[in-house]
N, CA, C and O atoms as a printed pandas DataFrame, in Angstrom:
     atom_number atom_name residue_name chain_id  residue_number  x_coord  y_coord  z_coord
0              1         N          UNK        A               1  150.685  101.790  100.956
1              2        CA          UNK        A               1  152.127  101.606  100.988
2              3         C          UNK        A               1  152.734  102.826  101.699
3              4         O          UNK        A               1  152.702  103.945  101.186
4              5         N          UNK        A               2  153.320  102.560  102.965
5              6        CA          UNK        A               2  154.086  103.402  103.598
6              7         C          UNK        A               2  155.589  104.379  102.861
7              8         O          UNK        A               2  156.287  104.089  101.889
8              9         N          UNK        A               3  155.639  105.246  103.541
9             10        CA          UNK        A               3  156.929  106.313  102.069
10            11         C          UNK        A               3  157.990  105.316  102.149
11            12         O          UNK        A               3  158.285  104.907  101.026
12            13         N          UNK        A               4  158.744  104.721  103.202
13            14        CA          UNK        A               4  160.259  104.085  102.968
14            15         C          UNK        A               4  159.750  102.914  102.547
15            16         O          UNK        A               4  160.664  102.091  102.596
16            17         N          UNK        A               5  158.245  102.162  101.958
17            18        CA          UNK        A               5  158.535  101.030  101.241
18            19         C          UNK        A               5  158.469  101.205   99.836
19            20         O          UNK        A               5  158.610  100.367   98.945
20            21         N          UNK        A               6  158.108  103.060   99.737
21            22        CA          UNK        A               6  157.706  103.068   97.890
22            23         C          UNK        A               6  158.997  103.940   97.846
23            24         O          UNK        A               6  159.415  103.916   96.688
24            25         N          UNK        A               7  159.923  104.820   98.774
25            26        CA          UNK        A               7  161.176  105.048   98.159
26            27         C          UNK        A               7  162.023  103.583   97.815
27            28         O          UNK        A               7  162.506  103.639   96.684
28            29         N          UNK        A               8  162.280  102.434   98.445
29            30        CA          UNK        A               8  162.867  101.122   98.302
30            31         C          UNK        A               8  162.607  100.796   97.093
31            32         O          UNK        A               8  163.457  100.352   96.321
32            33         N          UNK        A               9  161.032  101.042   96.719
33            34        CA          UNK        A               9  160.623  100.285   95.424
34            35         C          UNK        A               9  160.919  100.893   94.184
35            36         O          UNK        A               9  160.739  100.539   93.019
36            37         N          UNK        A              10  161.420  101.901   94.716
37            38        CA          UNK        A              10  161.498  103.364   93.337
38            39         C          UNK        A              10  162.655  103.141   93.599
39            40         O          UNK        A              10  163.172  103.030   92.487
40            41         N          UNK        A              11  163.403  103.002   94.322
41            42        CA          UNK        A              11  165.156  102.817   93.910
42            43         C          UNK        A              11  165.947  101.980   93.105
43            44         O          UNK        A              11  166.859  102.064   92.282
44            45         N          UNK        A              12  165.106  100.975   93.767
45            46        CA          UNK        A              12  165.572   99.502   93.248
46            47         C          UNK        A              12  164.921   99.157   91.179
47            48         O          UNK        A              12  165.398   98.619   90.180
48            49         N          UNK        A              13  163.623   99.885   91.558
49            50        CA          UNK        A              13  163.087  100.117   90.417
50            51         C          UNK        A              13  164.034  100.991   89.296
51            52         O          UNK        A              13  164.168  100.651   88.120
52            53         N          UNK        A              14  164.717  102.301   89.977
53            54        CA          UNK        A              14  165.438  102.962   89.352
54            55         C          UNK        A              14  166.545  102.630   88.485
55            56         O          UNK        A              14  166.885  102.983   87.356
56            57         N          UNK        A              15  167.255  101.409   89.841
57            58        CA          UNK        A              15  168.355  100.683   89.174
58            59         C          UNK        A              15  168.233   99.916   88.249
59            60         O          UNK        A              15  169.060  100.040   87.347
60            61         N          UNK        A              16  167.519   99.193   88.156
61            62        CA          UNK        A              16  166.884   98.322   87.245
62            63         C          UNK        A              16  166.975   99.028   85.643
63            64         O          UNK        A              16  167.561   98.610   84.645
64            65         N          UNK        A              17  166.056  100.394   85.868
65            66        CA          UNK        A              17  165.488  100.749   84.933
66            67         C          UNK        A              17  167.154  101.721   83.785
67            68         O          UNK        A              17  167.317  101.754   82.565
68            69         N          UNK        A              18  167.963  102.281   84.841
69            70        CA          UNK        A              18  169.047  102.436   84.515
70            71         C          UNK        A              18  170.097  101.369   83.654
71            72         O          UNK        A              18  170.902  101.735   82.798
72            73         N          UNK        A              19  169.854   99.864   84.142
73            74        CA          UNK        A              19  170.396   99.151   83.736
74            75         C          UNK        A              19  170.166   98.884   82.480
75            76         O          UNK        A              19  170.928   98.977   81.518
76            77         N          UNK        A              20  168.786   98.459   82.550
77            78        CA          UNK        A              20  168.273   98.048   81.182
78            79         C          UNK        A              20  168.372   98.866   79.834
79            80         O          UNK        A              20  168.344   98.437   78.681
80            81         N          UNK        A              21  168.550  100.709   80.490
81            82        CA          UNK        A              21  168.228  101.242   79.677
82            83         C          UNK        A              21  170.456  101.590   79.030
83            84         O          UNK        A              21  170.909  102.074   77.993
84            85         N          UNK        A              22  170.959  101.188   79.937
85            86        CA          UNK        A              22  172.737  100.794   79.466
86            87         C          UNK        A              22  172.589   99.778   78.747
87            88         O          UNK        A              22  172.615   99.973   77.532
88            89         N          UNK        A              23  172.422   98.622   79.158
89            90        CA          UNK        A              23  172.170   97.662   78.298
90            91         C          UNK        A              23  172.003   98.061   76.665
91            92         O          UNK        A              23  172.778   97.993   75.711
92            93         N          UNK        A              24  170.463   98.558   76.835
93            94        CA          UNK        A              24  170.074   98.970   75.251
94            95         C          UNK        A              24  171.127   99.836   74.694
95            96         O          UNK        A              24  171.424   99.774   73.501
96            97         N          UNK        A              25  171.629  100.541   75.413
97            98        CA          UNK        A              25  172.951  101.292   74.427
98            99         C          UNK        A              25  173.875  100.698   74.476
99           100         O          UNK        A              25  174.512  101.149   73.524
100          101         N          UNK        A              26  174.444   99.984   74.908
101          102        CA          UNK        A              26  175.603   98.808   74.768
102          103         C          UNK        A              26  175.349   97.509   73.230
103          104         O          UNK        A              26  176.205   97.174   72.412
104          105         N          UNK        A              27  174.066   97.106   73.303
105          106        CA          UNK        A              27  173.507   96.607   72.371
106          107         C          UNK        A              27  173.010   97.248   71.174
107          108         O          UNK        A              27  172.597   96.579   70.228
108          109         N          UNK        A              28  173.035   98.876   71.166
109          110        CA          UNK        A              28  172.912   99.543   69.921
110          111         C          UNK        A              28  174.285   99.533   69.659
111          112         O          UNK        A              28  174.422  100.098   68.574
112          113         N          UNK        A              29  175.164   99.250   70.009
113          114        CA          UNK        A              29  176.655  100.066   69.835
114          115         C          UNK        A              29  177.024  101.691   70.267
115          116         O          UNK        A              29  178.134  102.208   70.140
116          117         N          UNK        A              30  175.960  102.262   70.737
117          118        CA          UNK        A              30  176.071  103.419   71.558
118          119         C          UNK        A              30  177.382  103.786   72.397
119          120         O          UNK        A              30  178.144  104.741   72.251
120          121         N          UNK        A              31  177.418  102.585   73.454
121          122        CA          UNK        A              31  178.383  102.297   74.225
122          123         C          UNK        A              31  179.238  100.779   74.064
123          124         O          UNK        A              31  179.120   99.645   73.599
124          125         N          UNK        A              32  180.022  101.523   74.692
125          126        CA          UNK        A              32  180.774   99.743   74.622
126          127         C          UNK        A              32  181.204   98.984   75.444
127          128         O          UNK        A              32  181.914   99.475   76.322
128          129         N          UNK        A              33  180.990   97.818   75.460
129          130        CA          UNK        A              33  181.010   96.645   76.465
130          131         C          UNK        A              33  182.860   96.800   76.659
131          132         O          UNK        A              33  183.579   96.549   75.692
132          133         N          UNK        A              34  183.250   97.082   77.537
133          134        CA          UNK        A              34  184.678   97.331   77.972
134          135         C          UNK        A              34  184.832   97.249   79.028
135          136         O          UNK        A              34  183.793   97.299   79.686
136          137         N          UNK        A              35  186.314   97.059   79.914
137          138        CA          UNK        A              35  186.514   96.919   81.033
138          139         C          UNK        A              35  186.564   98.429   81.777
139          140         O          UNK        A              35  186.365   98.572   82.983
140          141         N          UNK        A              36  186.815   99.346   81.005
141          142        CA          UNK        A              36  186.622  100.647   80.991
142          143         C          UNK        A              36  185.199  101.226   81.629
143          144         O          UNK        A              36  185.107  102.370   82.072
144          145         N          UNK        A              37  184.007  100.188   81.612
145          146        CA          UNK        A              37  182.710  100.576   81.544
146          147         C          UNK        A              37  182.493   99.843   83.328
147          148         O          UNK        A              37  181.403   99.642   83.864
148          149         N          UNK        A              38  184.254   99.484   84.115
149          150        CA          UNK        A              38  183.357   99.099   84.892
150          151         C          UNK        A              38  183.114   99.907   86.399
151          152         O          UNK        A              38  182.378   99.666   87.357
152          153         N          UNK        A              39  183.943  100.801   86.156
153          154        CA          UNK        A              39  182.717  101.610   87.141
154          155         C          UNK        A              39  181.341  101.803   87.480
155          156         O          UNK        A              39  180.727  101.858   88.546
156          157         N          UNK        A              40  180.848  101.941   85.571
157          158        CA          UNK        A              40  179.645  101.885   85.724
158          159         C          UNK        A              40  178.630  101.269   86.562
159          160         O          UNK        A              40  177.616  101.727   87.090
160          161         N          UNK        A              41  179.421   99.544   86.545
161          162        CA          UNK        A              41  179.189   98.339   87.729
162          163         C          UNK        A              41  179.175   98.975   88.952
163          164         O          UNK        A              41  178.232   98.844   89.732
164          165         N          UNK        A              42  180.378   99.817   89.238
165          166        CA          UNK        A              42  180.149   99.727   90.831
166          167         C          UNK        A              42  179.299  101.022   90.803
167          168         O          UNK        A              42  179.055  101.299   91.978
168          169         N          UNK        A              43  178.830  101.790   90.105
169          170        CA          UNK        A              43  177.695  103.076   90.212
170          171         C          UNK        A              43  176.411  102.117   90.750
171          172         O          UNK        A              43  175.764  102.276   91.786
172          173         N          UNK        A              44  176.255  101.122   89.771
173          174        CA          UNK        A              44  175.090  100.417   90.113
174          175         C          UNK        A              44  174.696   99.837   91.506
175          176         O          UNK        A              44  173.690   99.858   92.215
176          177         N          UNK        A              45  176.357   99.139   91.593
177          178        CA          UNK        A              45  175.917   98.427   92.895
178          179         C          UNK        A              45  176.150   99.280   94.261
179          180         O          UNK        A              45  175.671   98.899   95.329
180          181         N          UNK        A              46  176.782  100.245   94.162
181          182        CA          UNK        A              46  176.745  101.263   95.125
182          183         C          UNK        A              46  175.248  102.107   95.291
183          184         O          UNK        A              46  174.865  102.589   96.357
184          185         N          UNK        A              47  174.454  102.175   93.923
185          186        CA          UNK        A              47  173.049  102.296   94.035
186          187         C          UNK        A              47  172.310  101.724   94.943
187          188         O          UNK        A              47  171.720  102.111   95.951
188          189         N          UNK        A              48  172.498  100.405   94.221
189          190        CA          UNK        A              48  171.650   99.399   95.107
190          191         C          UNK        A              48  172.022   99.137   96.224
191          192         O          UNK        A              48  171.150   98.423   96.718
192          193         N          UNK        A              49  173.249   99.384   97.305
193          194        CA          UNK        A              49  173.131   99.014   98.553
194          195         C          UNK        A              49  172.410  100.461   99.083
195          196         O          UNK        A              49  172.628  100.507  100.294
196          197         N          UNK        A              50  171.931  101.206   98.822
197          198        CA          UNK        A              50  171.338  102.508   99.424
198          199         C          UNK        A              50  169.898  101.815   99.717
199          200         O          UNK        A              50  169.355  102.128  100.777
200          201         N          UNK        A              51  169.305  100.988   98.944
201          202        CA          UNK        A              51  167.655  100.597   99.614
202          203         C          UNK        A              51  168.158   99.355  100.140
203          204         O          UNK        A              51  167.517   99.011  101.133
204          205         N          UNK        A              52  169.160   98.494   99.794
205          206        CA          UNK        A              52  169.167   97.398  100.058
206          207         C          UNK        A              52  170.163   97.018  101.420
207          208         O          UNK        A              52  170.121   96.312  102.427
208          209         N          UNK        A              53  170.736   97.620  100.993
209          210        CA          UNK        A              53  171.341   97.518  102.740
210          211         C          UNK        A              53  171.556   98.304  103.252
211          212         O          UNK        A              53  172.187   97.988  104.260
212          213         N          UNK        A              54  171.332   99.704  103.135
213          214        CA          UNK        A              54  171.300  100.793  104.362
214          215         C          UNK        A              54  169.905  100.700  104.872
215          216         O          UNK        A              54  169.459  100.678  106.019
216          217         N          UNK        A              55  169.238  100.642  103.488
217          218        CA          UNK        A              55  167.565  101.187  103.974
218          219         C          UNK        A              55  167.290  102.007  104.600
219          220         O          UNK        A              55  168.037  102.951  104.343
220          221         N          UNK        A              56  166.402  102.315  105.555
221          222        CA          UNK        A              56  166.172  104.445  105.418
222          223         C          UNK        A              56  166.770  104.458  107.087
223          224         O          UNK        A              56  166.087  104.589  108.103
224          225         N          UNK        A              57  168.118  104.295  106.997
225          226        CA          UNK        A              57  168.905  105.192  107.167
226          227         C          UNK        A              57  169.735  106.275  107.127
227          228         O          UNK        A              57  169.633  106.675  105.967
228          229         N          UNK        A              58  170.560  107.046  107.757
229          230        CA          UNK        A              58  170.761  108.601  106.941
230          231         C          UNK        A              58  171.723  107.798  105.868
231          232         O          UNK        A              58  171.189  107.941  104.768
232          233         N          UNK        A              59  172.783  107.104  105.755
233          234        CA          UNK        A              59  173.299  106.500  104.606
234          235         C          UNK        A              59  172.844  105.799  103.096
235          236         O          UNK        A              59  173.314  105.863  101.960
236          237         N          UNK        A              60  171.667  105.094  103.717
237          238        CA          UNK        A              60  170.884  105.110  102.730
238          239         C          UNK        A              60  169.966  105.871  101.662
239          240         O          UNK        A              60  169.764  105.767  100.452
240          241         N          UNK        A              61  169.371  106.937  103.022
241          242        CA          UNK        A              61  168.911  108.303  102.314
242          243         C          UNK        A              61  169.883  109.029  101.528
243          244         O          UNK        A              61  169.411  109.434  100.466
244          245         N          UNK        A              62  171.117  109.321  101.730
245          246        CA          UNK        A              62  172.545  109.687  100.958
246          247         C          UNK        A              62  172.686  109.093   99.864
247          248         O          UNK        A              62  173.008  109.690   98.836
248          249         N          UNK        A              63  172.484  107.938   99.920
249          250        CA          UNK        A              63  172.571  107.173   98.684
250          251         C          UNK        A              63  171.623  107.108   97.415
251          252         O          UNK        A              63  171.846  107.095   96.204
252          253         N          UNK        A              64  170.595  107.075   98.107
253          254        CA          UNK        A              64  169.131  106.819   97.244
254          255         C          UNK        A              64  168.683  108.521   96.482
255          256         O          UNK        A              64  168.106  108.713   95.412
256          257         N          UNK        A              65  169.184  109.540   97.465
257          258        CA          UNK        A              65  168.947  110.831   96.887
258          259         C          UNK        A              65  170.225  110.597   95.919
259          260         O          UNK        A              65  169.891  109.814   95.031
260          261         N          UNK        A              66  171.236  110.904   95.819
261          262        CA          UNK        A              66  172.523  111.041   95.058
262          263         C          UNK        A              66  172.044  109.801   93.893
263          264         O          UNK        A              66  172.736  109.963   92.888
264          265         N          UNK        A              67  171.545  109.192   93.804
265          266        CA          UNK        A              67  171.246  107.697   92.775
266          267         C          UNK        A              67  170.347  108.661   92.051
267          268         O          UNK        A              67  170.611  108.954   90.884
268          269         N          UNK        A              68  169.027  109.310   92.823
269          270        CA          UNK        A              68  167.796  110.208   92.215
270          271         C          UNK        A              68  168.209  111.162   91.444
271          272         O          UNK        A              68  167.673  111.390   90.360
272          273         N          UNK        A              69  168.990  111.687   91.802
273          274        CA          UNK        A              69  169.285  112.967   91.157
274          275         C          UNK        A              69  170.388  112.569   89.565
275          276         O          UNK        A              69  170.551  113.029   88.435
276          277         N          UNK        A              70  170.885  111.509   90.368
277          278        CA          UNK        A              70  172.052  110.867   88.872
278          279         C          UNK        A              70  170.572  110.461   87.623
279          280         O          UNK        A              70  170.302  110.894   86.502
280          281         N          UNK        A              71  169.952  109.511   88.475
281          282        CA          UNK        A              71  168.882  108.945   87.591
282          283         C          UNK        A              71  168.330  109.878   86.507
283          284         O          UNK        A              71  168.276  109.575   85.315
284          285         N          UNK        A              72  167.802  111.400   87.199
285          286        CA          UNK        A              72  167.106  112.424   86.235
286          287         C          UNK        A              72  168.146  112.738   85.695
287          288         O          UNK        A              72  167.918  112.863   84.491
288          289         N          UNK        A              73  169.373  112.973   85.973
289          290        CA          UNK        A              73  170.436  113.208   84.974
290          291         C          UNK        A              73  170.570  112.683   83.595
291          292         O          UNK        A              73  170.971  113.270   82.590
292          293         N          UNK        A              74  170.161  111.480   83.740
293          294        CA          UNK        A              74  170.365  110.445   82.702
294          295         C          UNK        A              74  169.528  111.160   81.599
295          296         O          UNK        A              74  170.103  111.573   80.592
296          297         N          UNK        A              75  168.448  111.288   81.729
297          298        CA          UNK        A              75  167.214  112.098   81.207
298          299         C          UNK        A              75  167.526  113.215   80.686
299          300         O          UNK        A              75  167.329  113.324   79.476
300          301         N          UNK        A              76  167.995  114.160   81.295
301          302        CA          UNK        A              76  168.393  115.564   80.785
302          303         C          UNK        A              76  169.372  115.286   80.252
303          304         O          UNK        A              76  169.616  116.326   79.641
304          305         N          UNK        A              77  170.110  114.642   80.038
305          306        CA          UNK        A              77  171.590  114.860   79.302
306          307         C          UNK        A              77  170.759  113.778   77.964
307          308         O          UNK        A              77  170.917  114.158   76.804
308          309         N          UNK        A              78  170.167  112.866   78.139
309          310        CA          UNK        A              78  169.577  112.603   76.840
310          311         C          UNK        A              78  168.204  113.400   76.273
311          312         O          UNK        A              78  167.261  112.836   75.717
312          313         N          UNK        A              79  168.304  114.719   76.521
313          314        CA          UNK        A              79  166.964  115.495   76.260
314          315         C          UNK        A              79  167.814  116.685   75.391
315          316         O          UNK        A              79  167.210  117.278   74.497
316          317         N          UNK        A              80  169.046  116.973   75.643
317          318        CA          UNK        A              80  169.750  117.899   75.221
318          319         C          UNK        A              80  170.155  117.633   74.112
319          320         O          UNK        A              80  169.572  116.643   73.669
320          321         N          UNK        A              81  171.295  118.281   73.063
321          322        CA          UNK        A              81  171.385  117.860   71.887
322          323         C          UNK        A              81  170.466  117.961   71.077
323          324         O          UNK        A              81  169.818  118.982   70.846
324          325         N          UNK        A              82  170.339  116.891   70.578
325          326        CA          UNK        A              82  169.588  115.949   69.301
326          327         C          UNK        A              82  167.971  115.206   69.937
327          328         O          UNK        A              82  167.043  114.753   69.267
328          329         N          UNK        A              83  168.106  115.311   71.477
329          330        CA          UNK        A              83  167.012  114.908   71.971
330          331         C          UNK        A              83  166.498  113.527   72.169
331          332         O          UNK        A              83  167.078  112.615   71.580
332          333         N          UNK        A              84  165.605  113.302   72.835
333          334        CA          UNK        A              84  165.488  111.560   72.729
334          335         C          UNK        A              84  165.818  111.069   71.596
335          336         O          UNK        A              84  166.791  110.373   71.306
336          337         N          UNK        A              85  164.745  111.558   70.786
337          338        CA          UNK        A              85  164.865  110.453   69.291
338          339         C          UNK        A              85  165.625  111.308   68.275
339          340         O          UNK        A              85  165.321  111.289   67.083
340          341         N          UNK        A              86  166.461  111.941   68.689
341          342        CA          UNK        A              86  167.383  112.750   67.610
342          343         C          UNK        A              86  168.753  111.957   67.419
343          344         O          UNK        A              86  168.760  110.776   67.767
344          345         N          UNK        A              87  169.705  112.420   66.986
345          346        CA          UNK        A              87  170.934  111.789   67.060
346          347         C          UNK        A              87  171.234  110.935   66.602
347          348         O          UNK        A              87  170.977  110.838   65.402
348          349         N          UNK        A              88  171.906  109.885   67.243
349          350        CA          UNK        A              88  172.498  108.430   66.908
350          351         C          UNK        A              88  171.249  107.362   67.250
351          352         O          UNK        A              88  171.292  106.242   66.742
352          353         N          UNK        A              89  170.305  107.684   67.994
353          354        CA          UNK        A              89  169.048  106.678   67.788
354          355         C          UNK        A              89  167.933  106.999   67.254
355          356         O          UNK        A              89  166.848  106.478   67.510
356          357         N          UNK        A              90  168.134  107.841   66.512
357          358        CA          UNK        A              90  166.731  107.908   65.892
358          359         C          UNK        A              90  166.896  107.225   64.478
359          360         O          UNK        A              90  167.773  107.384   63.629
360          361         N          UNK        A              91  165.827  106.449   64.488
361          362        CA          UNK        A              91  165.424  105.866   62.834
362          363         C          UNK        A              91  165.842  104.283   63.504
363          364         O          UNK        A              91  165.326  103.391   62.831
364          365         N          UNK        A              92  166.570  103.821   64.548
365          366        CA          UNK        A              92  166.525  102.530   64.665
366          367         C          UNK        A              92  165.745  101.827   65.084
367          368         O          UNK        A              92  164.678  102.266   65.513
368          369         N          UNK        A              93  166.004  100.697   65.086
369          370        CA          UNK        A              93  164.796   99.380   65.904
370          371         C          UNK        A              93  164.708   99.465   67.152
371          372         O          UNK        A              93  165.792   99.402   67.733
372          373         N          UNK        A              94  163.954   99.567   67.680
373          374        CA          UNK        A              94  163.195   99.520   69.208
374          375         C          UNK        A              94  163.318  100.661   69.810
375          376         O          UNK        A              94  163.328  100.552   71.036
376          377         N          UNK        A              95  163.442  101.997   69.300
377          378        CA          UNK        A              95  163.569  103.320   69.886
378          379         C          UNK        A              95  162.543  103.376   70.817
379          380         O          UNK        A              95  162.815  104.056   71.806
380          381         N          UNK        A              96  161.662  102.964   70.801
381          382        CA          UNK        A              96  160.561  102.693   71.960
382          383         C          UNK        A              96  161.157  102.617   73.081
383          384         O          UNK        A              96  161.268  103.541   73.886
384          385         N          UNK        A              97  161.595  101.456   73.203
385          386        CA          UNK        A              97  162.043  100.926   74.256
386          387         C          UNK        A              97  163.076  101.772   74.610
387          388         O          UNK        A              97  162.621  102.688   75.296
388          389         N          UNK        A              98  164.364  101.873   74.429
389          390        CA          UNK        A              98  164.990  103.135   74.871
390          391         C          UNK        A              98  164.694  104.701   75.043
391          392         O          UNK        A              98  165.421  105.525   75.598
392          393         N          UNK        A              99  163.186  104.958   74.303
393          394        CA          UNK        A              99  162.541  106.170   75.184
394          395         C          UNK        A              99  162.131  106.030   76.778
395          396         O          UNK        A              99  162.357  106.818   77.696
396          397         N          UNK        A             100  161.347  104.564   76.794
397          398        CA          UNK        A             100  160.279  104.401   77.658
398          399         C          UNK        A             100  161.506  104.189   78.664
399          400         O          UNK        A             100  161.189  104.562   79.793
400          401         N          UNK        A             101  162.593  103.782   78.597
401          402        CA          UNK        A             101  163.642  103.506   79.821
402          403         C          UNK        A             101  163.616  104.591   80.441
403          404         O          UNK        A             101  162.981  104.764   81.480
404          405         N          UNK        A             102  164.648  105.865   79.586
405          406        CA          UNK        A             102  164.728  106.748   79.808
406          407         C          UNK        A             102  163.750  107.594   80.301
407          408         O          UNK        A             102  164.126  108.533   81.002
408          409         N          UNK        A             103  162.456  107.437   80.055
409          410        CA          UNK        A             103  161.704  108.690   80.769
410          411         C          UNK        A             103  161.292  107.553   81.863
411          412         O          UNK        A             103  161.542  108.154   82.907
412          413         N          UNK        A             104  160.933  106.600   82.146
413          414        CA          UNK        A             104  160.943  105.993   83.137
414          415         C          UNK        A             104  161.732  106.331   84.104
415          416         O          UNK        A             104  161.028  106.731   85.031
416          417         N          UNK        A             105  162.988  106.382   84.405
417          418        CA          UNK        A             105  164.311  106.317   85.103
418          419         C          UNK        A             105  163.840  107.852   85.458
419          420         O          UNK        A             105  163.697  108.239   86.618
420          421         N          UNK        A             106  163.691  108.403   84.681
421          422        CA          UNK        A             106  163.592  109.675   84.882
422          423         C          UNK        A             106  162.975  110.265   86.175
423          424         O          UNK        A             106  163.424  111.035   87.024
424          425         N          UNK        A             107  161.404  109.428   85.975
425          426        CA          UNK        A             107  160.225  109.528   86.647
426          427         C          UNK        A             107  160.783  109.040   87.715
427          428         O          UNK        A             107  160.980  109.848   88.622
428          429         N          UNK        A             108  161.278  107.343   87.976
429          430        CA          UNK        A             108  161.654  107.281   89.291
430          431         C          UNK        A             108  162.098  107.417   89.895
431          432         O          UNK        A             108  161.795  107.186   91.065
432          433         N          UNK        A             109  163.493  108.057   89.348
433          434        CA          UNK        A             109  164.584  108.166   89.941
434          435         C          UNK        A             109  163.911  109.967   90.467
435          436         O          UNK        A             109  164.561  110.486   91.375
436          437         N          UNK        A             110  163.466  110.274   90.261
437          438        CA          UNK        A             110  162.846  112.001   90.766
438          439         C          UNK        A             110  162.064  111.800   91.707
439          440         O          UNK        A             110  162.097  112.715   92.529
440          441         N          UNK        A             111  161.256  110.860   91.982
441          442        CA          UNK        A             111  160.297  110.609   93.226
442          443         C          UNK        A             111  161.420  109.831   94.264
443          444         O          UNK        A             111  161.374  109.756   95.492
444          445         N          UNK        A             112  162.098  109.466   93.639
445          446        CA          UNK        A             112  163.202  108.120   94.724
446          447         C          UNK        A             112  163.393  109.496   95.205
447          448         O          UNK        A             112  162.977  109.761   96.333
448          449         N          UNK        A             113  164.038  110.523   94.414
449          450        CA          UNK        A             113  165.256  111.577   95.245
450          451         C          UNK        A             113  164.303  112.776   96.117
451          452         O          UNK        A             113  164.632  113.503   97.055
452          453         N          UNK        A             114  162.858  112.626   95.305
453          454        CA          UNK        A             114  162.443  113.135   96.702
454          455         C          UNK        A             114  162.228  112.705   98.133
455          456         O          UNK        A             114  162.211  113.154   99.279
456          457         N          UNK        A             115  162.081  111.644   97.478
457          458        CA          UNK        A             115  161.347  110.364   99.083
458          459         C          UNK        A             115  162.451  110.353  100.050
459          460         O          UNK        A             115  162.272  110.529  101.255
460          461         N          UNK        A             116  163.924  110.084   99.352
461          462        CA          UNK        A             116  165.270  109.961  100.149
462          463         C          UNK        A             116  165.218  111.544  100.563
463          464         O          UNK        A             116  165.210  111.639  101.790
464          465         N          UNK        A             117  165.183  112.752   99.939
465          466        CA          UNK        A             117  164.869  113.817  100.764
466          467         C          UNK        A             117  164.528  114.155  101.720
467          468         O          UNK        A             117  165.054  114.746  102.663
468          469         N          UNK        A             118  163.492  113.740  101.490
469          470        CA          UNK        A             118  162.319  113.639  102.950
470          471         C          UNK        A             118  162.753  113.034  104.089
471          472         O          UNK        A             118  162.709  113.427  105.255
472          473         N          UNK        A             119  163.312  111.711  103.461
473          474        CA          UNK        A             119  163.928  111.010  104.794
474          475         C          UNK        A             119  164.566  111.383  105.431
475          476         O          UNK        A             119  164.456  111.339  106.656
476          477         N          UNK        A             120  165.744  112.042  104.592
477          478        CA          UNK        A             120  166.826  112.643  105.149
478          479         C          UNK        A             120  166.670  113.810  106.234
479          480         O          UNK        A             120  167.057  113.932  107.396
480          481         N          UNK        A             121  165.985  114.560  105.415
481          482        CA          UNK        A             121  165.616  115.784  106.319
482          483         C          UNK        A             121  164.760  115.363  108.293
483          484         O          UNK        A             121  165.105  115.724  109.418
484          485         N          UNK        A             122  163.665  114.528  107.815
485          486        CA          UNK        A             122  163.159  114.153  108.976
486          487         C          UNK        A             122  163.908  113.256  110.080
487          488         O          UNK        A             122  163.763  113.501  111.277
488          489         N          UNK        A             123  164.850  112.029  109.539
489          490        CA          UNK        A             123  165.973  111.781  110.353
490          491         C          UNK        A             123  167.086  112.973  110.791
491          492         O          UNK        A             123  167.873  112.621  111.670
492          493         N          UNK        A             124  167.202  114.059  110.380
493          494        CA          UNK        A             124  167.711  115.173  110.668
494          495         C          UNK        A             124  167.161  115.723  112.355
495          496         O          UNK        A             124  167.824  116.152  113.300
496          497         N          UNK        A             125  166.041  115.541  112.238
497          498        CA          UNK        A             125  165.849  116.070  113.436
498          499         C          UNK        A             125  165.439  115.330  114.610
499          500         O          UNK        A             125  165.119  115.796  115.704
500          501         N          UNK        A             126  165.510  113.555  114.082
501          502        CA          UNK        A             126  165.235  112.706  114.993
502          503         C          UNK        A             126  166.527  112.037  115.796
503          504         O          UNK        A             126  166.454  111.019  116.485
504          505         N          UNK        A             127  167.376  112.594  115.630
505          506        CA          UNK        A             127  168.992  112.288  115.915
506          507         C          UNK        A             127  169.610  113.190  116.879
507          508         O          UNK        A             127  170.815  113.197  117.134
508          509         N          UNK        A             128  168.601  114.064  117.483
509          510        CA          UNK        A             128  168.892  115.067  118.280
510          511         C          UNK        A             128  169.117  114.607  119.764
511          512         O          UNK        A             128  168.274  113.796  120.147
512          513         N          UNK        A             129  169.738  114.832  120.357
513          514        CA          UNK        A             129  169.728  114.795  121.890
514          515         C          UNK        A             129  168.677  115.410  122.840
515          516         O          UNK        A             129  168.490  116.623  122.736
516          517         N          UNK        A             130  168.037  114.781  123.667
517          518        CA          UNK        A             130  167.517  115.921  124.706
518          519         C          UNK        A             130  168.541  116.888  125.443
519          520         O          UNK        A             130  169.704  116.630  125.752
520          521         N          UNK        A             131  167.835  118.052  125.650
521          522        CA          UNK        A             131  168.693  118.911  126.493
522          523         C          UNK        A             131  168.656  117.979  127.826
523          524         O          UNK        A             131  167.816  117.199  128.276
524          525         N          UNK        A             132  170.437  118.574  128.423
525          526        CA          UNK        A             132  170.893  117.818  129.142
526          527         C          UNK        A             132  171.095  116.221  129.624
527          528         O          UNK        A             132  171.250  115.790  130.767
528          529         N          UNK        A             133  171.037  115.474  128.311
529          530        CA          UNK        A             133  171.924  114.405  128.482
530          531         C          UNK        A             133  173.161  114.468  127.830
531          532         O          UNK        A             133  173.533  115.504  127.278
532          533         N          UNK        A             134  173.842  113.416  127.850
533          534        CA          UNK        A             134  175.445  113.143  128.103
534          535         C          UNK        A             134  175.363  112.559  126.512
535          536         O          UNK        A             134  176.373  112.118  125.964
């Protein structure tokens, strides 16, 4: 598998894994299903047009890094505190599953934001002009 088809797959994977893992806190009562929550929507779908319709372009690379770096965010801000299983989810039903999101997302969303890195940087220098053209 070539790098811009496993950054695509790690993005899209990312989003996914982000979703599911809102979901589960929406369905713990964590968060709440509100019209308030709908940015969140367009975080997502502004995610997803970074593999899906820029694709590894420099816009897409913009996108897919900035998604990566939000993604591990997700992670560290639920590592702090009380910690994964500290807090308001620990002792409930399916804490599993809302670990395994979270360090998931974690994982991909950190390889997505390197891969979009990479891209970025190497389209950096493929955008150059030869000396002396117009």
């Amino acid at each position: 598998m070539n790098r811009t088809t496993t950054l695509i797959v790690t993005s899209v994977l990312s989003v996914i894994l982000f979703a599911l893992h809102w979901v589960d806190e929406i369905s713990r009562g964590m968060e709440q299903a509100k019209v308030a929550n709908l940015p969140g929507v367009a975080i997502l779908v502004v995610w997803l047009s970074g593999p899906l319709v820029f694709g590894p372009r420099r816009t897409g690379y913009i996108i897919m890094l900035i998604g990566g770096i939000l993604g591990l965010g997700v992670l560290v801000l639920h590592m702090t505190g009380g910690g994964l299983v500290g807090g308001r989810i620990a002792n409930t039903d399916g804490v599993y599953f809302w670990v395994l999101t979270a360090l998931a997302l974690g994982v991909t969303s950190t390889i997505s934001g390197i891969l979009a890195g990479l891209g970025l940087w190497q389209s950096k220098g493929s955008n150059r002009r030869p000396a002396g053209s117009v």
